[in-house]
N, C-alpha and C positions, 0 to 999 in steps of 0.2 A: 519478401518481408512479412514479418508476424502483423496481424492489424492490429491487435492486442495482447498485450501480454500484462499478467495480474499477477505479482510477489507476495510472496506472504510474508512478513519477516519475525524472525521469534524465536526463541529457545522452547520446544513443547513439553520440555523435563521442568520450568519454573515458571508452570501455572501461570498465570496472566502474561506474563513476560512473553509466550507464545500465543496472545491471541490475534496477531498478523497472520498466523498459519489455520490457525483452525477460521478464523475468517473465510481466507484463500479456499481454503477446500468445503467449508458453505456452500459456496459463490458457484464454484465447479460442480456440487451434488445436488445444489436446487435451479439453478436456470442453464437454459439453453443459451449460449454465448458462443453463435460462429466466428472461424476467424480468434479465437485467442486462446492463447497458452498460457497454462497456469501452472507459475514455479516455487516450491515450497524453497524460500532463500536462508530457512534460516538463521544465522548468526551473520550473515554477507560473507560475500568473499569479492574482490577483483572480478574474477572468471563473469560475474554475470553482466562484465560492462560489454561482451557482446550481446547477449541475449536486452539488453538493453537499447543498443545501436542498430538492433533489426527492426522493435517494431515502432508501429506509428504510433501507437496510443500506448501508455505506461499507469497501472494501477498497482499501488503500493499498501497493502494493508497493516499495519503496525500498532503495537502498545507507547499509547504515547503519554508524556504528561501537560496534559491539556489542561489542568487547576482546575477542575471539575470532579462530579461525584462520579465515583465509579461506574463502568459501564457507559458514560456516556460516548456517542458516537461525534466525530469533527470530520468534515470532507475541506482540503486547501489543495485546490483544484489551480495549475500553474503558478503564478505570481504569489500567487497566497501560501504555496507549499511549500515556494524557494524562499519567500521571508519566513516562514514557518521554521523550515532548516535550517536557518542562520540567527534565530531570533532565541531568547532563554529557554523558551519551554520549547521541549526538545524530544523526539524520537526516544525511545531505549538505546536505540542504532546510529542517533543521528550524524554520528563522526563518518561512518564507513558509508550510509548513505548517499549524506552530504556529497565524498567522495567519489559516489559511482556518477553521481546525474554530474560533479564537476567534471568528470572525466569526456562522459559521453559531451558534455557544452561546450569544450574545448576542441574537441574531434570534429565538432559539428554534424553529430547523430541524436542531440537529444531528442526524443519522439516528439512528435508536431502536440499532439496533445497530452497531459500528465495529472496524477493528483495521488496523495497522499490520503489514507484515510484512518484517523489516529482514532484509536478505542483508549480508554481512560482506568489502566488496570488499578484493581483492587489487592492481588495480592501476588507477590514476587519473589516466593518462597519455592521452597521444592514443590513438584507438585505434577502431578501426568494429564492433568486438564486443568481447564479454567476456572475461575471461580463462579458460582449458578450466577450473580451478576453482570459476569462479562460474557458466559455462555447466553443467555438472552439478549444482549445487544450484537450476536453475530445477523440474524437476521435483516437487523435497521444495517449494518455495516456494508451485509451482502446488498441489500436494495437500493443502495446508495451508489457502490459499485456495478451495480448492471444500469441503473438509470445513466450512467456515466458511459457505458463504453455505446449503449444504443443512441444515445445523443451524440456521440462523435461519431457513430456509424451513420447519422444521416449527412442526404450531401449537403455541401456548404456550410457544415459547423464549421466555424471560427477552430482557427489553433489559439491557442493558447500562450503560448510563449513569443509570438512577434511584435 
């Protein structure tokens, strides 16, 4: 089993829309994070509800709309990511999402621990990177993400989802 595994989700051709992926690969070029795989996912597909059913702890980085100022950073860490995904303000993704964690919950492989970590894009146009706004909040994204998988890498974190 992965002990981690971090998604990035995004289209990286319309600019903020892909700052889940440029997150994800942050996350991967500035800290040391044993034990976890990191998958750039993005637009979803199906295919990654194995890669999702292997590991223990699940980080999902995405452009989300959080009715906030651009850039700002949101962590919904279990319970809060599942009402998060069923609730109005919503993923870019959040249909096909939705979808993958309902698949893996049904199966009974969702990962013991989860969270969702939505960036608040500013611009959604063409574009080959993100806006300087949402480029500056990838590091609060990334540090929120590593504080995340080394909390569940100690023993006796709580799961999340019981």
């Amino acid at each position: 089993m992965t002990k981690s595994l971090v998604l990035g989700v995004g289209n990286i051709l319309l600019a903020d829309e892909g700052a889940g992926v440029h997150a994800m690969r942050y996350l991967e070029e500035h800290y040391d994070l044993p034990d976890t795989t990191f998958i750039d996912a993005g637009t979803l597909s199906f295919t990654l509800a194995a890669d999702i059913a292997a590991a223990d702890n699940l980080v999902v980085f995405d452009a989300a709309q959080l009715d906030v100022e651009p850039g700002a950073v949101k962590v919904f860490e279990g319970p809060d990511m599942d009402e998060f995904l069923t609730s109005g303000r919503r993923s870019v993704h959040e249909v096909g999402f939705s979808d993958l964690m309902d698949i893996a919950r049904l199966e009974d492989v969702l990962p013991q621990k989860y969270a969702l970590i939505g960036i608040q894009p500013e611009l959604l146009g063409w574009g080959e990177a993100p806006s300087e706004t949402v480029r500056r909040a990838l590091p609060r994204a990334a540090a929120n993400a590593a504080a995340l998988i080394f909390r569940w890498a100690k023993p006796g974190s709580q799961a999340v989802n019981q």
